[in-house]
N, C-alpha and C positions, 0 to 999 in steps of 0.2 A: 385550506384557504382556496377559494375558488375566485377566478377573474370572467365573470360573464358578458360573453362577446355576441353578437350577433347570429352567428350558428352555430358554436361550442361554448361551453363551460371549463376554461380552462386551470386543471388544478396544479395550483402555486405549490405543493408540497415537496416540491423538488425547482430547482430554477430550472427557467427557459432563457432557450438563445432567441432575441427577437435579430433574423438576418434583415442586414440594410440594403435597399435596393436604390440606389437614388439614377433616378433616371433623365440627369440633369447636365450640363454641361461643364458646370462650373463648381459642381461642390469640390469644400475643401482637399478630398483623399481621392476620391474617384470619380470626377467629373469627367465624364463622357464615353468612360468606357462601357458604360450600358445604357446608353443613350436609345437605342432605336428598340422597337417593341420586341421583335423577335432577338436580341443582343439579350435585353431583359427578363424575358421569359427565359431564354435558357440562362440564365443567371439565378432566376428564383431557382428553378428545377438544380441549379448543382448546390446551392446554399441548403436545400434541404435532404439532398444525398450528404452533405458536410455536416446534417445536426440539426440544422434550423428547427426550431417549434413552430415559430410564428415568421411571418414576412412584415417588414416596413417599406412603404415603395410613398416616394416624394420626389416631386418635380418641381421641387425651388431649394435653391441654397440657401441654407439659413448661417453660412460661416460670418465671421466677423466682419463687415464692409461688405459683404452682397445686398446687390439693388433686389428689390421685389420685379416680379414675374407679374407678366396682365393675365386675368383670369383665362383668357379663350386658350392662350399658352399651355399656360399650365394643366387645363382639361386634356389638351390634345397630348399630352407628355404621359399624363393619369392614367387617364379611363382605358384606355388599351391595354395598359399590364394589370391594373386590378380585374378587369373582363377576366383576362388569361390565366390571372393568379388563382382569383377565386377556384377554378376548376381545379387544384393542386392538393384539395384535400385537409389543409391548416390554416388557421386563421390569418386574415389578411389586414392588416391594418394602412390607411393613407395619414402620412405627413402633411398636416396643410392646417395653414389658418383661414382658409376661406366657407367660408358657410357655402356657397353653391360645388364647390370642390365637394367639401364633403358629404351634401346631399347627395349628388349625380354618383359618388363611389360607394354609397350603402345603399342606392339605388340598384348599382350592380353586383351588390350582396357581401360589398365590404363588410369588414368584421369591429373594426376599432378604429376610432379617430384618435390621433396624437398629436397635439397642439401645441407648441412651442410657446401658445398666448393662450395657453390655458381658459382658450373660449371666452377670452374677451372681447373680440372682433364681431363685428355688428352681424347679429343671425346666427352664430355660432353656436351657443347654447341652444337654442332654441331648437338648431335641428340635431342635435345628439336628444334633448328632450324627448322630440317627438317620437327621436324612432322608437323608443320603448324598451331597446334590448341592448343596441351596438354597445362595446368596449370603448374606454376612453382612458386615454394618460392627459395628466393638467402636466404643463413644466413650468417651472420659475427661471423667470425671464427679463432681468433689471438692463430697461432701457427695449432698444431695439437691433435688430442686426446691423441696421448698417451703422450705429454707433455706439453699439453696447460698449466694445472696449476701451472705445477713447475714452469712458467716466464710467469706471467701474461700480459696483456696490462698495460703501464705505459702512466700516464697524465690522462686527460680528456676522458673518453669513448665514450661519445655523439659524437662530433662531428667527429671522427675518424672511429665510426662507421657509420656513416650520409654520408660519403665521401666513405668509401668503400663500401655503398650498393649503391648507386648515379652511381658510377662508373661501378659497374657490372650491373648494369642494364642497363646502357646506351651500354655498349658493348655486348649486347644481343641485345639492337635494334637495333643494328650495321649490326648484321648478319640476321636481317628483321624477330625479334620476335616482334609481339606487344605488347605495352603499357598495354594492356586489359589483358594479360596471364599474367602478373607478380604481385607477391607478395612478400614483404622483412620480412627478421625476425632479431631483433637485436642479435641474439646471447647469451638468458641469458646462464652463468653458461661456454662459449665456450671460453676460454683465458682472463676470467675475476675476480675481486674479487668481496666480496660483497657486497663493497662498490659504485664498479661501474654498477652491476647489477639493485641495488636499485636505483641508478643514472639513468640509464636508464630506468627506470620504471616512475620517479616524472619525467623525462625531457622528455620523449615516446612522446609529443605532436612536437618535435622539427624534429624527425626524421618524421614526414610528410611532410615536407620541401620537400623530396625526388619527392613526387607526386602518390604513391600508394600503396593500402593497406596494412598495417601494419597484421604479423602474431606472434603471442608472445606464447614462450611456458616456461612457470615458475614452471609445474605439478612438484612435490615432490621433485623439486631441492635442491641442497646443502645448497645455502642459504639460502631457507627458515629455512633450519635446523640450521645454524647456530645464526640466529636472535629471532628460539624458543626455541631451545634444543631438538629440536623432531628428533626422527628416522625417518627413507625412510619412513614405514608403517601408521608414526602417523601423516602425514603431509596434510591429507585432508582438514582440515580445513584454513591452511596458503594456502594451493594451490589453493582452491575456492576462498579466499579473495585475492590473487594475479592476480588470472584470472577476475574476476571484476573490481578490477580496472588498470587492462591494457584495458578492456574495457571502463572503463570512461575513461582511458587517449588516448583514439582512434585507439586501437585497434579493427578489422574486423574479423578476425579467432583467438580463441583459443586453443591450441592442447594440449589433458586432458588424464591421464589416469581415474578422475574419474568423466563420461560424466554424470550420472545422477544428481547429487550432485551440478555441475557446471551449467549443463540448467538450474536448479530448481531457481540458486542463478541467473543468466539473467534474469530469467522472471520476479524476483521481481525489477530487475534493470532496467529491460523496462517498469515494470507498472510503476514505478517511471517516465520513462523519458515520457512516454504519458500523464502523467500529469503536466509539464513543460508546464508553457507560460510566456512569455516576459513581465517583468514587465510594468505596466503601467505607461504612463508620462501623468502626470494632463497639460493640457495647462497653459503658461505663464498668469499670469494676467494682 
């Protein structure tokens, strides 16, 4: 299974850690400690000495009740780490709903756009359309940030969310994106409770129904807090075992803030699966 980005073909036959870079003030886990270009740059450069595959770098909080960013912001937060990033050798992907955001970042050789509005937002599609090549993740996304949680999703999350990434993807290849660029994320934590989070986690094998790589990001979220009592800070431990087994449940990228901790706990999860074989049927007598 191949994920094709902008300037690599990345193969899914093993998961990848997408490392977070948020170079924002206010995100929910690490708002501002990589706030200024060179903070972030050397932050890409140790996330990928820790494991990283791929980079995610966004300059707007998307947590529960953040305000939106004005776009000249948000460029000037951007364009400087993906400049710098790009040069690091692995695919780079930008965080953003903004169609001139993400022109201006595959301008400077961005590799994948990851949308939290799954390319709803006016211009959106249009310029992953044009580019021809770049990566893209759709997320499901009930309601908006700054009041997703106050009116969560009601019913069954799975397949509500199975249908709305089904759909946006198919209206991507509408506009002659391929098959091979796209990757869905179910939206943990994004107009959901915890209930349905976890729902989505044990039932994760259902949304491949869809047909393409699954990207799950569960790093130091709410729920896990709610399910341990732990703070944003104390959550490495639920965030690696959540990112594991969204990997056993067939997930291909996981996006971490804490990339070494994570590849450490895959590779034990791969020596496992290389030692998997089919059990043996003794012949009939």
């Amino acid at each position: 299974m191949i994920w094709q980005t902008s300037r690599f073909d990345l193969d899914l036959s093993r998961p990848r850690v997408m490392g977070i870079v948020n170079v924002t003030p206010d995100s929910f886990s690490d708002g501002g400690r990589h706030a200024g270009a060179a903070a972030a740059l050397r932050h890409c450069e140790q996330l990928l000495k820790d494991g990283a595959d791929l980079l995610d770098i966004g300059g707007e909080s998307t947590r529960p009740g953040s305000p939106p960013v004005p776009l000249q912001q948000e460029l000037e937060r951007v364009l400087p780490i993906v400049q710098g990033a790009v040069r690091l050798g692995v695919p780079v992907s930008v965080d953003t709903y903004k169609a001139p955001v993400m022109q201006a970042a595959l301008d400077l050789g961005a590799d994948i756009v990851n949308d939290i509005w799954a390319l709803r937002q006016a211009g959106s599609a249009e310029v992953v359309a044009r580019h021809g090549r770049c990566g893209v993740c759709l997320m499901h996304m009930h309601g908006e940030p700054a009041t997703m949680q106050l009116s969560p999703l009601a019913g069954d999350a799975v397949p509500q969310v199975l249908q709305f990434l089904q759909h946006s993807a198919q209206v991507l290849q509408g506009l002659g994106v391929q098959k091979t660029r796209i990757v869905l994320d179910a939206g943990i934590g994004f107009g959901k409770t915890v209930e349905q989070n976890f729902a989505l986690l044990a039932r994760q094998r259902e949304l491949l129904a869809a047909g393409y790589p699954l990207l799950a990001g569960w790093s130091r979220k709410s729920s896990l807090g709610s399910v341990t009592g732990l703070a944003v800070d104390e959550r490495l431990a639920p965030s690696v075992a959540a990112a594991v087994l969204a990997v056993e449940h067939g997930a291909r990228i996981v996006r971490v803030h804490d990339v070494r901790e994570t590849a450490a706990a895959l590779a034990v999860w791969q020596a496992m699966q290389a030692q998997r074989r089919p059990a043996s049927i003794s012949p009939s007598p």
